[in-house]
C-alpha positions in Angstrom: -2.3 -2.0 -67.2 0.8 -2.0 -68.6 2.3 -5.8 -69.7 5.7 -5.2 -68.7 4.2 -3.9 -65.2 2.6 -7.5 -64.7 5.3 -9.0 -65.8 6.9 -7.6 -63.1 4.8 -8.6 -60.3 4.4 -12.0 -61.7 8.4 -11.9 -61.5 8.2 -10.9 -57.5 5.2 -13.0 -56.5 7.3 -16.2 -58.2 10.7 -15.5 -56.2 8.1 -14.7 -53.1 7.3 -18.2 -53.7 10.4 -19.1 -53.9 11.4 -17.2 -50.5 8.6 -18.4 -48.6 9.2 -22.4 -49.6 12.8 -22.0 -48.7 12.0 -20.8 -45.2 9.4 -23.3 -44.3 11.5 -25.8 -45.7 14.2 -24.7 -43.8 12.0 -24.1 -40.9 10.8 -28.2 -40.8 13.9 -29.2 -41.5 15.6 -27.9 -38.7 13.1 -28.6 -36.4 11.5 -32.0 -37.1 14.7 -33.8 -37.0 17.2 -32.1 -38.4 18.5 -29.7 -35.9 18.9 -33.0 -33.7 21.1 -34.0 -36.2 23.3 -31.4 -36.3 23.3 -31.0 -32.4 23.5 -34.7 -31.7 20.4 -35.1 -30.5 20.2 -31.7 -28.9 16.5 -29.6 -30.0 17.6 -27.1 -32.2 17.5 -23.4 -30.4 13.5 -22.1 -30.7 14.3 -18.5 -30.2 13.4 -16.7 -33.5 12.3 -19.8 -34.9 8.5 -18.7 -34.8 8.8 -15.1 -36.8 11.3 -17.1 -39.2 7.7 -19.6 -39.8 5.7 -16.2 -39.4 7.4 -14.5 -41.9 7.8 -17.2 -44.5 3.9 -18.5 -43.6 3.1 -14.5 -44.2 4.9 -14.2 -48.1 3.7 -17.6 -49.2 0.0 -16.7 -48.1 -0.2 -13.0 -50.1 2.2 -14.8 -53.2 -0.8 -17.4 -53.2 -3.7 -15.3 -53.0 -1.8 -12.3 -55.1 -0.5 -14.5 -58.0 -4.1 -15.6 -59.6 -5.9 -12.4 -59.9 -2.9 -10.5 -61.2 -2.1 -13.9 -63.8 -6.0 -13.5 -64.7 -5.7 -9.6 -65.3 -2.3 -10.2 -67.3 -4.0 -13.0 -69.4 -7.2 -10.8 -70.4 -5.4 -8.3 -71.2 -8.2 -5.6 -70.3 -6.6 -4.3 -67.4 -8.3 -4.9 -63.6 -11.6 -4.7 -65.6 -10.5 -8.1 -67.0 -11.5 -9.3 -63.0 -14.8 -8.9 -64.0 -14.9 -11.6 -66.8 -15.7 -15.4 -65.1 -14.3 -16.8 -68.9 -11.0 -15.3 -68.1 -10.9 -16.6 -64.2 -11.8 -20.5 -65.5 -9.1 -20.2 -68.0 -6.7 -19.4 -65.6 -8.2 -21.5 -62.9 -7.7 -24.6 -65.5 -3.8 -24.0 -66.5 -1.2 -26.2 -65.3 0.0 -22.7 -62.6 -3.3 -22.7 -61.2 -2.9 -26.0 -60.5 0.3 -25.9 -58.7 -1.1 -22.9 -57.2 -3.8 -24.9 -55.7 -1.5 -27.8 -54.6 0.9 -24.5 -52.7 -1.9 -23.7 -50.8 -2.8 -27.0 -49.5 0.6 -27.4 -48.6 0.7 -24.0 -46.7 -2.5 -25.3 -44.9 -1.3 -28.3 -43.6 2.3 -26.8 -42.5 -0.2 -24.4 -40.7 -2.3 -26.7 -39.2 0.7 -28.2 -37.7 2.4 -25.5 -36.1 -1.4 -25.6 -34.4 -1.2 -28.8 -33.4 2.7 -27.9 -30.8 0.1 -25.2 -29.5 -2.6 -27.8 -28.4 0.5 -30.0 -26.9 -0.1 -33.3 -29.2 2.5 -35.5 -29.9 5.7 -34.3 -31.4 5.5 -37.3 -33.8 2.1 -35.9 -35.5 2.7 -32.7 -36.0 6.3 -33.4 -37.6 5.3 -35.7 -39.8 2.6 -33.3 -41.0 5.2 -30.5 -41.2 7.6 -32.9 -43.2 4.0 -33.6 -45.8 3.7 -29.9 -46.3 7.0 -29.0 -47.1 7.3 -32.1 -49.6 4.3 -31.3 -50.8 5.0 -27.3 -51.1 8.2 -28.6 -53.2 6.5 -30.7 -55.3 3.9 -27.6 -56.4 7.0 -26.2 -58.3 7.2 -29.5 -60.4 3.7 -28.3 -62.1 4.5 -25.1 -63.5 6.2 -23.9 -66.6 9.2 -25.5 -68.6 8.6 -29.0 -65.9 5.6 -29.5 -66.8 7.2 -30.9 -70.5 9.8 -33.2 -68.9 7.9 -36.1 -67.8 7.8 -38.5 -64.3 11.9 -38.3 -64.6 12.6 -35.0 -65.2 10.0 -33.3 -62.9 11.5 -36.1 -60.1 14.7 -34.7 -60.6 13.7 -31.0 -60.6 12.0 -31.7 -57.0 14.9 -33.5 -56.1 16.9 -30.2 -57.1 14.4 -27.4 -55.6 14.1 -29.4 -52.0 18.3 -30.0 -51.5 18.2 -25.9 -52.7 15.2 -24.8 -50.4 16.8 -27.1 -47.5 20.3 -25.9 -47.7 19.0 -22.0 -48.4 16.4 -21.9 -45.7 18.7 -23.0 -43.0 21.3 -20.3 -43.4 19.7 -17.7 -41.6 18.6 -19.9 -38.8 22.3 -21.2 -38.8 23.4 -17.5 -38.8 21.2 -16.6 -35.7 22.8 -19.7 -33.7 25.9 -18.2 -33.9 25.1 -16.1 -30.6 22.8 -18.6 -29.0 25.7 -21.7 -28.4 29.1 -21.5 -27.1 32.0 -22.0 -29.4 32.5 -25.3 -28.2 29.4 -26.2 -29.1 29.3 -23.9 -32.4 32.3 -25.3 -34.1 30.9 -28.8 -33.8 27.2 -28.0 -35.2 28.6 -25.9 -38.4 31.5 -28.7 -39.4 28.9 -31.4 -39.0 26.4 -29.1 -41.0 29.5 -29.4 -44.1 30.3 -32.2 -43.6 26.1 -33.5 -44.4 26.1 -31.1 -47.0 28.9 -32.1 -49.4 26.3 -35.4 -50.8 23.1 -32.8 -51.2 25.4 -30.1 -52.9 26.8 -32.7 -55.8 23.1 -34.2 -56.2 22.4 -30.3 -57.0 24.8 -30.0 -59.1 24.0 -33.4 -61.1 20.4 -32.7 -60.8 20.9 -29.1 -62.3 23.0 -29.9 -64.9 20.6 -33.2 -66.1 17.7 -30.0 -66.4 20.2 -28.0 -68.1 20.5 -30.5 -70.8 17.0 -31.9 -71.0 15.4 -28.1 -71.4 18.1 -26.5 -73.6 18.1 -27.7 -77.1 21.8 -26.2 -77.5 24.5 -24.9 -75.6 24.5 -21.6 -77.6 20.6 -20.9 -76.3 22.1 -20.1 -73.1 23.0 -16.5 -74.3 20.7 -16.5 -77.1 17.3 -16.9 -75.2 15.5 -15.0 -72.1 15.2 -18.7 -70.8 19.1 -19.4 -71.4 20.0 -16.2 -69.8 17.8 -17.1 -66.6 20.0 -20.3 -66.4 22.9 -18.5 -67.1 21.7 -15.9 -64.0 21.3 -19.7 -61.9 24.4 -20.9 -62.6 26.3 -18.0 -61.6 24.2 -17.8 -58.9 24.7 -21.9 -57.9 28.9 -21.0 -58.2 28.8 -18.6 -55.9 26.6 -20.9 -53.3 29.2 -23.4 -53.9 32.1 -21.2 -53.5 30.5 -20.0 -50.4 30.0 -23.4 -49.4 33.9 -24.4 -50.2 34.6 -21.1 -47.8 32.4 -22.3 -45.0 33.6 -26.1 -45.2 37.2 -25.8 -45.3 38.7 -22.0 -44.3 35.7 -20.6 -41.7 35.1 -23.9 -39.6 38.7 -25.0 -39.2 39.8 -21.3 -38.2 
């Protein structure tokens, strides 16, 4: 099989990842505590909620079970017949991505295990604190893999720090989107000023976090055009500008009007 082919998929299993952790995270937050927040105490809106968990639950699962095999057949280098080869399975099985790998699935166990437990009608209480475990611990599983892996206690602390404030504030746009027809205005224009208003501290912890990452895994400015690794930044940072111009839009032109 062609390398550029895995490559590929590798490339769209990781931002699956990626996709998946933002919805759950955006899922729990909203509903263990901090759609409450936002709505003064008010549960946040269910409708939809359950196919946003679905869906996200649904990617993370097939990105998990997906990303081994196809990292096994891209490290053997033979093509699917590489499947066949245990030495090629334990090598992969005892890298530093199988082990976040391993720690993602857990994580997408118990965030499953407690949406089970608001079927069976047990405490609120239990099943949010297991939620809150899962996502924490789904975030963490990032902090495992690749360039963290070199940074030590600090620097993989602060890249969790900076992947949960991301996955939080991404995952809860669509959910915030779909509000829009499910409260009143006078109830609407309350919920998304209070919403900018929390997220001003998060969004400069990003940008602090992201540039202390920047500097720690870059050993010069210049290798931010000069590398594949310095361009994906490069790619992030526009990409982290136009979140915080959007952001700037949201905060001080869209909620006043």
């Amino acid at each position: 099989m062609d390398t550029s082919l895995l490559i590929l998929i590798l490339a769209i299993l990781k931002f699956g990842s990626y996709l998946s952790t933002s919805w759950l995270v955006g899922y729990v937050f909203l509903t263990a505590g901090g759609g409450k927040l936002l709505l003064k105490s008010q549960p946040w809106p269910m409708r939809g909620m359950a196919t946003y968990f679905q869906i996200g639950m649904a990617i993370g699962v097939i990105a998990v079970l997906l990303t081994l095999p196809v990292h096994v057949i891209y490290v053997a280098g033979a093509g699917v017949e590489g499947l066949k080869d245990l030495f090629w399975w334990k090598l992969v099985w005892s890298g530093a991505d199988a082990e976040s790998l391993r720690l993602r699935a857990l994580a997408l166990g118990v965030l499953l295990v407690s949406q089970m437990l608001k079927i069976f009608k047990l405490p609120d209480l239990i099943s949010n604190l297991l939620a809150i475990a899962g996502a924490l611990t789904l975030v963490s599983s990032f902090g495992l893999r690749g360039h963290s892996v070199t940074l030590g206690m600090m620097g993989q602390g602060a890249l969790i720090l900076h992947l949960l404030i991301l996955t939080t504030w991404a995952g809860c746009l669509w959910p915030l989107y779909r509000v829009c027809d499910l409260l009143e205005t006078a109830n609407l224009k309350p919920l998304m000023s209070r919403f900018g208003v929390y997220a001003q501290i998060p969004i400069l912890l990003l940008a602090v976090t992201g540039g202390y990452l920047a500097v720690r895994l870059l050993q010069s400015w210049t290798t931010l055009f000069a590398t594949p690794y310095g361009l994906l930044l490069s790619a992030k940072l526009v990409l982290v500008c136009a979140v915080l111009i959007l952001a700037a839009k949201h905060r001080f032109w869209l909620v006043p009007c």
